[in-house]
N, C-alpha and C positions, 0 to 999 in steps of 0.2 A: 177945437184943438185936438190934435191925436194922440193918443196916450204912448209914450215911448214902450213901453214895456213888453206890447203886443206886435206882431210884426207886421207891416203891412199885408195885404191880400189883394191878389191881382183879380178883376173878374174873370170866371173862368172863360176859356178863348171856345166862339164855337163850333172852331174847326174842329179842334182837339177831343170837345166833345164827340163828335158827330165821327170820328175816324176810331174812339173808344169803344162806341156804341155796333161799329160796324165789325171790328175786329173779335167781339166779343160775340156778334150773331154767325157769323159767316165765317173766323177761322179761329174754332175753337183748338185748344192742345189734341193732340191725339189721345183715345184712349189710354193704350201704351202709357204713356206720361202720367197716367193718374194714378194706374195699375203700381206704376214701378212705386210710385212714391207713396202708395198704402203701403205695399210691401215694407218698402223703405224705414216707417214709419212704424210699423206691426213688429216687426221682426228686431226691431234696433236691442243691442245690447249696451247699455250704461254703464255698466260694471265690469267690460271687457277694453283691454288696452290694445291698442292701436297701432297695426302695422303697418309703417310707413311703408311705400312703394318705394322703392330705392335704383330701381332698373326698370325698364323696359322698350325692349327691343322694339318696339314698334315706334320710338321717338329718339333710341341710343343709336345713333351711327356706328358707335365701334361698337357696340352688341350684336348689330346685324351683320358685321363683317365677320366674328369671330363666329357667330353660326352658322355662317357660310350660304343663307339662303334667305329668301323672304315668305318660306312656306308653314316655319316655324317661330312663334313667339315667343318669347322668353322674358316672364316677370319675377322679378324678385322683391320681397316684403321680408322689412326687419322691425321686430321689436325688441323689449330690452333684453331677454333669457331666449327669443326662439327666433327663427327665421323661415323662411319659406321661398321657396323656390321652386316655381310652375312651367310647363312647357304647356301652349296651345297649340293645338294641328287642328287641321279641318280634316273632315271623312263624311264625306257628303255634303250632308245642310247639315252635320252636328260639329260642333269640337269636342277634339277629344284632350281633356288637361291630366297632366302626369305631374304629381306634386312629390317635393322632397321636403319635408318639415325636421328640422335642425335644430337641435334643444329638447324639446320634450317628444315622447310619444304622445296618444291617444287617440281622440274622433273629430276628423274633421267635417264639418257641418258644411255643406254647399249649398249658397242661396243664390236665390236668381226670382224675379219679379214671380215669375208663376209655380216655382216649385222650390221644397226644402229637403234636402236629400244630406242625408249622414254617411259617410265614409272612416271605416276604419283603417288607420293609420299602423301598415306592419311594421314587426319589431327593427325594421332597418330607416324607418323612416318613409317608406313611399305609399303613395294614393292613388287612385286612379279614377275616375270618368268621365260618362260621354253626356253632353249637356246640350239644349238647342243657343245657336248664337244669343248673344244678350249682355244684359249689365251684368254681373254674378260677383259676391265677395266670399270669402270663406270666414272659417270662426272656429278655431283648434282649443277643445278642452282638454287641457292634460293631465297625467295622473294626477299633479298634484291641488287639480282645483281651479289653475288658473287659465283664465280666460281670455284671450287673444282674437281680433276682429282684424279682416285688413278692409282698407278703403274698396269701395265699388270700382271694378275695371270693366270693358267693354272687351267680351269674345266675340 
């Protein structure tokens, strides 16, 4: 008699094995993948709030309309006191992102899998650098302490 309370269990199938076992020898993740997600992992801030993406042109049809082109990106991140609004361009193999942060002044911290670069934030609001393509999020401390993260986007 079998005990209800335990669920059944199928034997496992040996195909499944044997296509587990292959995928695992022969097409492992990319480095990249591993890198991103130590970063990912290293770098995380807990105690900073979360900017939703709220725009981006690379998925808004009428974002891409009103900038007139597809050579520029246009994302925008809102949390509850500050916002943020970036332009991507290419210029070579780097982009180049121009940021407007709305609400607070201070330093915004640009990350990206292989490198952590801090950026000060002038008295009007703007940022500037030039970054190689990749996943990259930023992270604005402002005078008064508080700490703001946006989601990981692809340059």
């Amino acid at each position: 008699m079998t005990d209800p309370s335990t669920p059944p269990t199928d034997p496992p199938d040996p195909v499944l094995e044997r296509l587990r076992l292959i995928a695992t020898e022969v097409d492992d993740p990319p480095e990249l993948v591993f890198d991103a997600a130590r970063a990912a992992l290293l770098t995380r801030q807990l105690d900073a709030e979360l900017a939703e993406l709220v725009m981006d042109s690379a998925v808004d049809e009428l974002a891409a309309v009103r900038d007139g082109g597809d050579d520029v990106r246009l994302l925008s991140f809102e949390a509850s006191m500050v916002s943020m609004e970036l332009q991507v361009s290419e210029s070579g193999e780097a982009r180049v992102l121009h940021g407007l942060v709305r609400g607070h002044g201070g330093e915004v911290v640009v990350e990206s899998a292989t490198q952590t670069q801090p950026i000060t934030v002038d008295p009007h609001g703007w940022f500037s650098v030039e970054l190689p393509p990749g996943a990259v999020r930023m992270h604005l401390n402002d005078e008064t302490g508080a700490a703001v993260t946006t989601s990981w986007v692809s340059i």
